[in-house]
C-alpha positions in Angstrom: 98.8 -44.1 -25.6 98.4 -43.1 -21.9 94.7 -41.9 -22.6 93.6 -45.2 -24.1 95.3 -46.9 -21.4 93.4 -44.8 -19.0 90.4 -45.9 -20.9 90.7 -49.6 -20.9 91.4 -49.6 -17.4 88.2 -48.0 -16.4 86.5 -50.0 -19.0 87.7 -53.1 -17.4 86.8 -51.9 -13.7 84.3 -53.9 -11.8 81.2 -51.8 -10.9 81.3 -49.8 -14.2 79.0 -50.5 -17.1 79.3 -49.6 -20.1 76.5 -47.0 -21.6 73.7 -48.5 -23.4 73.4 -48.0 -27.2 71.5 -45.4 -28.9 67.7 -46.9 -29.4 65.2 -45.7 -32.2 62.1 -44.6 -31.6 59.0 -44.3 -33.8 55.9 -41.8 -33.3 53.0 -42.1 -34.8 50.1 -39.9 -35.1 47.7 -40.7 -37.9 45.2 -37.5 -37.1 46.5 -34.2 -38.1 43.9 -32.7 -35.9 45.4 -34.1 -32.6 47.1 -31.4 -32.2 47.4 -30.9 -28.2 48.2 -34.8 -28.5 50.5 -34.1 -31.0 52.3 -31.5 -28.9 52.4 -34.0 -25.5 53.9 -36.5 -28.0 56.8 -33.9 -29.0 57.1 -33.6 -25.5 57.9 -36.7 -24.8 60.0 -37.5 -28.0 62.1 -34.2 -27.0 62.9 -35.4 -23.5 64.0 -39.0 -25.3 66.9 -36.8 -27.9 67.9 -34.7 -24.6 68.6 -38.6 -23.5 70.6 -39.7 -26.3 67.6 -41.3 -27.8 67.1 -40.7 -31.7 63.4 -39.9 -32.8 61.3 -40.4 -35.8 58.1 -38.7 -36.0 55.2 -39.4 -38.4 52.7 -37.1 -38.7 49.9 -35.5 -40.9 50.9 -32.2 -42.7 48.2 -30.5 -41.2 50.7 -30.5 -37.6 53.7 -30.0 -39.8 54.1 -26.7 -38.1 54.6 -27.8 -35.0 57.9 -30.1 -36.0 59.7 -26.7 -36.5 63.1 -27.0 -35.2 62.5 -29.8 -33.0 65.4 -31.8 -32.7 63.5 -35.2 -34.3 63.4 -36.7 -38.5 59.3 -35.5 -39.0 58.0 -37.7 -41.5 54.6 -36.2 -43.3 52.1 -39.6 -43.6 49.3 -38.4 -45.2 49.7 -40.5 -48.3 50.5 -43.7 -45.7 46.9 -43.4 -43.3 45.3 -45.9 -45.8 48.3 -48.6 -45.5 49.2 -47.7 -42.2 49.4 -51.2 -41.0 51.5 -52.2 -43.9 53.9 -48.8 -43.5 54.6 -49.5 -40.4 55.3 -53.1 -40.2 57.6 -52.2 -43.4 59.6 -49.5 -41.1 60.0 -51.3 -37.8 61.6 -54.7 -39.6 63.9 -52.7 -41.7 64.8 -49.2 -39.7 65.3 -50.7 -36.6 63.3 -49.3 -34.1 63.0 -50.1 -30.6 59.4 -48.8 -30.1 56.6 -47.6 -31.4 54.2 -45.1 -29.8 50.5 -43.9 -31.3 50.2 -40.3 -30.7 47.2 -40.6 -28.7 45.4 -43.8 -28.2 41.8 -42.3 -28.3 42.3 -40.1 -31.7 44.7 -43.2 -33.6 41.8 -45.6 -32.5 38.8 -43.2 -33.9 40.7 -42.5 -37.3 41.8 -46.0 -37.7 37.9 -47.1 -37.5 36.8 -44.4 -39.5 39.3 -46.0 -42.2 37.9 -49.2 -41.8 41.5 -50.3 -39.8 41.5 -52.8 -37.0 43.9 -50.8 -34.0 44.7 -54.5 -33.4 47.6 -54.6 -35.9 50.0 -52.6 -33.7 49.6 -55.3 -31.0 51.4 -57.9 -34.3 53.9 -55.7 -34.8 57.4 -56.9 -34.1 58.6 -54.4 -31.4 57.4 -52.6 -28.0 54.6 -50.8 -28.6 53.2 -47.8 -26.3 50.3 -45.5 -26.2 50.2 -41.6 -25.2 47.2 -42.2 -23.7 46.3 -38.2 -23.3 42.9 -38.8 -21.0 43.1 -42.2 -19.2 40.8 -43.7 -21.3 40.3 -46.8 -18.6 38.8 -43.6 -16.3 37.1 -41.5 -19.2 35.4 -45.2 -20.8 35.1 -45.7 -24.6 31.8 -43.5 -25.2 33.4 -40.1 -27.2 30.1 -38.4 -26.9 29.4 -35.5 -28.9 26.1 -34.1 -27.4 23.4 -35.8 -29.6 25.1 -39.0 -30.3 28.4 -40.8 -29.7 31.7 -42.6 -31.5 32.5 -45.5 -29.7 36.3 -46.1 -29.2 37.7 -49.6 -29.9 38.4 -52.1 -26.4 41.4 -52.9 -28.4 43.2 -49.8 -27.5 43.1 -51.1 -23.7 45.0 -54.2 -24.5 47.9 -51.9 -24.8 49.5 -52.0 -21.3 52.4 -49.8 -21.9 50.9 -46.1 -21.0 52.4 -42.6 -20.9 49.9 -40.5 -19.4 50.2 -36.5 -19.1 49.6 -34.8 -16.1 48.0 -31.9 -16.2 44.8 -33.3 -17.2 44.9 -36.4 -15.7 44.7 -37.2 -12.0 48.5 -37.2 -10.6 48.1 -39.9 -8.0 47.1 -43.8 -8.4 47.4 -42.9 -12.4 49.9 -45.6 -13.9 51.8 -44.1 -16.3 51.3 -40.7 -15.2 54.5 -38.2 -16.0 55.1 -34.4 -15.7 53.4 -32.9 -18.9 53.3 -29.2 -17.2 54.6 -27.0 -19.9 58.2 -26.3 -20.6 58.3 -22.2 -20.0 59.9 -19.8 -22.8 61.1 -16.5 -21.4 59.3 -13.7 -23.2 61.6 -11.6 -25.1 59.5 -8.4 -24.5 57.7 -7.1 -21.1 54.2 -7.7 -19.8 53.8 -3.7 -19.9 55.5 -3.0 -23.9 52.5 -6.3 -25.5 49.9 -4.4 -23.5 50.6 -1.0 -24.6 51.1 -2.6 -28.1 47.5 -3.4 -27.9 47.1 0.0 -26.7 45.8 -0.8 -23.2 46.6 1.6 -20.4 47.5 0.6 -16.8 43.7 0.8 -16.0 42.5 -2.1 -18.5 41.8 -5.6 -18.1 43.0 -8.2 -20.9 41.1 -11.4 -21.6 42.6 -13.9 -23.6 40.8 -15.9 -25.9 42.5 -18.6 -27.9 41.1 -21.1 -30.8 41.7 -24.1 -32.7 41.1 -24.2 -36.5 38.8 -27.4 -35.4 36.6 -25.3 -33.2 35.5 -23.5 -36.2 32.0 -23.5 -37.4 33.3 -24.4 -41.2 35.2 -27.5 -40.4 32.0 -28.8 -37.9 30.7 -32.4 -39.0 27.4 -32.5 -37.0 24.4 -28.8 -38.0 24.1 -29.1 -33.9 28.2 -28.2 -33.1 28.3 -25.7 -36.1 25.5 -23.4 -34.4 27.0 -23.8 -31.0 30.6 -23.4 -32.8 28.8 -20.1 -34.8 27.1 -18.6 -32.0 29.4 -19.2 -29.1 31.4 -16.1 -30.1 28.3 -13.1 -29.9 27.9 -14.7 -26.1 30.9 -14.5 -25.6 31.5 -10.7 -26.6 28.1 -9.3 -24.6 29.3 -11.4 -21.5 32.7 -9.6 -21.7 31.2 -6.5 -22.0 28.8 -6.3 -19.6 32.3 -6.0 -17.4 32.9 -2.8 -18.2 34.7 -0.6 -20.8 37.8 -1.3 -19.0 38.0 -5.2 -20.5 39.8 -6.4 -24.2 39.2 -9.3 -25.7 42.3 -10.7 -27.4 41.2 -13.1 -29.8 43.8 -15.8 -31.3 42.6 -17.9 -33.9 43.0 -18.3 -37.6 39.2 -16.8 -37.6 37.8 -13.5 -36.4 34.5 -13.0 -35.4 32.3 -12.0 -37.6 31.4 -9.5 -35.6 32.9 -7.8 -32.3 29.5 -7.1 -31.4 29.7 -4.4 -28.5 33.2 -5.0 -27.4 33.6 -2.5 -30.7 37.4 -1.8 -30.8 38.1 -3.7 -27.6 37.7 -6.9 -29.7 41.6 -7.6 -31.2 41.6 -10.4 -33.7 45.1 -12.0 -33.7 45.9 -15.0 -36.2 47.7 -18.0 -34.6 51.1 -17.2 -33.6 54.2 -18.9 -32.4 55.0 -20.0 -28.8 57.1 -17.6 -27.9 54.9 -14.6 -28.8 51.9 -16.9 -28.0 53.5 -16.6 -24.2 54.6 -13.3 -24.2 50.7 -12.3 -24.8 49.6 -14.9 -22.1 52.0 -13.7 -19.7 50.6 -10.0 -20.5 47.0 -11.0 -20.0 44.8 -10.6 -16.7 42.6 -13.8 -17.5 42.7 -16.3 -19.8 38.9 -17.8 -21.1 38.6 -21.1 -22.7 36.0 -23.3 -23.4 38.5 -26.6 -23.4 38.9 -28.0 -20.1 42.1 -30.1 -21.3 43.4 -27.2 -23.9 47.0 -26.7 -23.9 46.4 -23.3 -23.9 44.3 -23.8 -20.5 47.2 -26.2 -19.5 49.6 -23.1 -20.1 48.0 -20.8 -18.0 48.0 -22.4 -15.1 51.8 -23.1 -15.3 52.0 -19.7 -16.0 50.1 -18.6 -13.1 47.4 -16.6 -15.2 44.1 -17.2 -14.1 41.9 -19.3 -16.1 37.5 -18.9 -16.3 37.0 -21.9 -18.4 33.0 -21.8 -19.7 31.0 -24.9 -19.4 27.4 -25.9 -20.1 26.2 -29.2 -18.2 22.1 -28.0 -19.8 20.5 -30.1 -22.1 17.2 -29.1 -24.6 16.0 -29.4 -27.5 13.9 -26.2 -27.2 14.4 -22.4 -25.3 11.6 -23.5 -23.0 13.7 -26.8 -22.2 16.7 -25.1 -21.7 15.2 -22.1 -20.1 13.4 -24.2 -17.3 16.7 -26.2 -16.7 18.6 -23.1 -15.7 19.1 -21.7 -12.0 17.8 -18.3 -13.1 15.2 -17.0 -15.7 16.9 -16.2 -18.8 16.7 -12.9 -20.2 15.4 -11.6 -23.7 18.8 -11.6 -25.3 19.6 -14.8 -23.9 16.5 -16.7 -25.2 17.2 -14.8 -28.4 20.5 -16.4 -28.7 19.3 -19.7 -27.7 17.0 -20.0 -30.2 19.7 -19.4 -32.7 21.1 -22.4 -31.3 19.0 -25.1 -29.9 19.3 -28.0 -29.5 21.4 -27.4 -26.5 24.1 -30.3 -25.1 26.6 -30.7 -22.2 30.1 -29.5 -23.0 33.2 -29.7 -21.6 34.8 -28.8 -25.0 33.2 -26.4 -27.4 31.9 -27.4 -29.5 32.2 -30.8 -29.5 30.8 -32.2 -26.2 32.6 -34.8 -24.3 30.8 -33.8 -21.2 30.1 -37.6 -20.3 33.8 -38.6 -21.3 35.8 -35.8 -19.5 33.4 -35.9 -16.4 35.0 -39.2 -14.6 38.6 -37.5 -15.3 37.6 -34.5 -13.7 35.9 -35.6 -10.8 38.0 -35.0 -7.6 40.6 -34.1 -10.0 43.1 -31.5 -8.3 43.2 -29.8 -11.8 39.4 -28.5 -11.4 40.9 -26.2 -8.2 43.6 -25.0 -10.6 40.8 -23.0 -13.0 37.5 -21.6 -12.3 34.4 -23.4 -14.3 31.9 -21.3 -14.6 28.4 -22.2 -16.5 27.9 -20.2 -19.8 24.1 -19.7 -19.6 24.0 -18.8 -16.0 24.5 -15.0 -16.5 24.9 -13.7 -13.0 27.3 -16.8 -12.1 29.4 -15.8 -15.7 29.8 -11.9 -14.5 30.4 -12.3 -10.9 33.5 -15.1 -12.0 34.4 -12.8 -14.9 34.7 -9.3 -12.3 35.8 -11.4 -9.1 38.9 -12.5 -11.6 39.7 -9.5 -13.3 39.3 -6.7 -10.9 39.5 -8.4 -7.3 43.0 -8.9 -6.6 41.8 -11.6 -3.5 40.0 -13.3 -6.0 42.3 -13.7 -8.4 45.0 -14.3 -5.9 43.3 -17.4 -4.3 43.2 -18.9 -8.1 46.6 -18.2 -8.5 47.8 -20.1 -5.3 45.6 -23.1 -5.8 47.2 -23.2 -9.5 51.1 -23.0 -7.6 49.5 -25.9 -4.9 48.5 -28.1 -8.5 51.8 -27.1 -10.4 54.0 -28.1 -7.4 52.4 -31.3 -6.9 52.5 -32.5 -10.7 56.2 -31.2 -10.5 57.1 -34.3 -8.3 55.8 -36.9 -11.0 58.8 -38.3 -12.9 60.1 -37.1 -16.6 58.3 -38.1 -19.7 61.5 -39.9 -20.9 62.0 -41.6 -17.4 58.3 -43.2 -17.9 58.8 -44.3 -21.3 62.2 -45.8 -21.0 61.0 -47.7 -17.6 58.1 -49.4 -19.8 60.7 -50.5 -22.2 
């Protein structure tokens, strides 16, 4: 009796409030390839539950993976894409939601038009609807160009004024929307020095870190032009790394190897995809980390992590050697025309193999990210090596990078929460 006493007396006292009720909150990505989106989107639903906020997450089977012990209802919605407008409609009048968010605008608006679904619907729906919008697509534009040609991303996704926009990639000031998305860090359960001599590295050697998607594989490659870049991408990649010495391993993550190490030989470790946690432990372990995905979340993770990043880049265009050749600072050598050919024609990339050089450049430019990670061009040889040895075995080099990435991570620290942007657009 004296505790509920207690209770109604505070409950009655002027200048308290009581708490608000728990509110429901729908995700929805309709791409199963999204999957940094995907991940940005969990981080955002995560920080809601750590709120008091209950989550529902729907989601292709493809990302199922990543919905392991998250504390969120995952929903697969593979058989729903097709009816998606119907679904949805269905679930917000009779679950009660509060909100619905697309899980990101750009890749909900491309796979709805590929469906033949007008975006539109969401804005009919009868509650709040938000968008992850994962690269600012008022800076980027609507042009997702993909080297030779283009998809063009509906206007309709701009009409949606509620935003959450990550940061890293993004630029952190004058961005509405804009929220902390720098990686939540896992403490590795082993040593940097026990995963290196796992990989049977002595004190001496130099690990590069190579992650990549299922998506940037040659197999799964709509367009002949991004499956050559996509196939021959890796045999670069090995004789740049070895032209830095026998003291360099190449770890290589992905749910393919190479086909061949080519002359890394044994210093070429094919790993399949792996959990966060050891995922982290190897980054963590690692002297570099090389990426061909400006905006990975792999990329992202490094520089949280303070591991220097080289992320490749080609901004050469040609449909033939001689084109490409006469475009670059240098002469190519033998091998390097050789490989061209193998390849041609040649587009700007920001993200192999894909392109996007034209939507990603706006983002980046005088983006404080870009200082965070050192772009090097792919087909200039020199530049490649010089970036390559300066990181690895320069410790002022290296150094530098690493301070610029603590200057980037300190300033993206002071943006506010995921869950204090949504719930402020609500």
């Amino acid at each position: 009796p004296a505790i509920c006493e207690a209770v109604r007396v505070l409950d009655s006292a002027p200048g308290l409030e009581r708490p608000l009720s728990r509110q429901k909150h729908l995700f929805v990505a309709p791409s199963g390839a999204a999957f940094g989106e995907i991940q940005q989107g969990l981080r955002v639903a995560r920080d809601l539950v750590r709120r008091g906020e209950e989550v529902v997450f729907s989601a292709p089977s493809a990302a199922a993976v990543l919905f392991d012990g998250e504390p969120l209802t995952y929903r697969p919605n593979d058989r729903d894409v097709l009816a998606m407008p119907q679904v949805l409609r269905r679930s917000v009048e009779s679950e009660g939601f509060t909100s619905l968010t697309l899980v990101d605008l750009a890749s909900s608006a491309l796979t709805f038009d590929a469906l033949g679904i007008d975006i539109g619907f969401v804005q009919e729906l009868p509650v709040a609807v938000l968008g992850l919008d994962f690269w600012n697509l008022a800076e980027a534009g609507l042009r997702w160009d993909f080297g030779t040609d283009a998809s063009l991303i509906s206007s309709k996704v701009l009409d949606i004024e509620r935003r959450l926009v990550p940061v890293p990639v993004v630029r952190p000031d004058g961005t509405k929307g804009a929220f902390n998305a720098l990686p939540e860090r896992a403490e590795p359960q082993r040593d940097r020095q026990s995963v290196r001599a796992e990989l049977g590295l002595g004190a001496q050697d130099r690990l590069v870190l190579f992650p990549q998607s299922r998506w940037q594989d040659p197999e799964v490659q709509n367009w002949k032009h991004h499956a050559r870049i996509a196939r021959g991408l890796p045999a670069l990649v090995s004789a740049r790394l070895a032209a830095l010495g026998e003291r360099v391993h190449l770890v290589h993550v992905s749910p393919v190897a190479f086909e061949s190490p080519g002359p890394m030989g044994d210093r070429y470790h094919w790993l399949r995809q792996l959990p966060s946690r050891r995922f982290h432990e190897l980054l963590t372990a690692a002297d570099l980390l090389l990426s061909f995905n400006a905006t990975g979340v792999s990329t992202v993770t490094a520089i949280a992590a303070g591991v220097p990043v080289l992320l490749g880049m080609n901004s050469h265009r040609g449909k033939t050697v001689d084109e490409v050749a006469a475009a670059l600072a240098a002469p190519p050598s033998a091998p390097l025309r050789e490989w061209l050919a193998a390849v041609v024609p040649v587009y700007p990339f920001l993200l192999w193999p894909l392109g996007l050089f034209d939507f990603l450049s706006p983002v980046l430019q005088g983006n404080p990210y870009v200082e965070a990670l050192c772009r090097v061009e792919i087909l200039d040889e020199a530049a490649f090596l010089e970036a390559g040895h300066g990181l690895l075995f320069d410790p002022t080099v290296a150094g530098e990078l690493r301070s610029r990435q603590h200057a980037y991570c300190r300033k993206v620290a002071e943006l506010p929460s995921p869950a204090d942007v949504f719930l402020a657009s609500l």
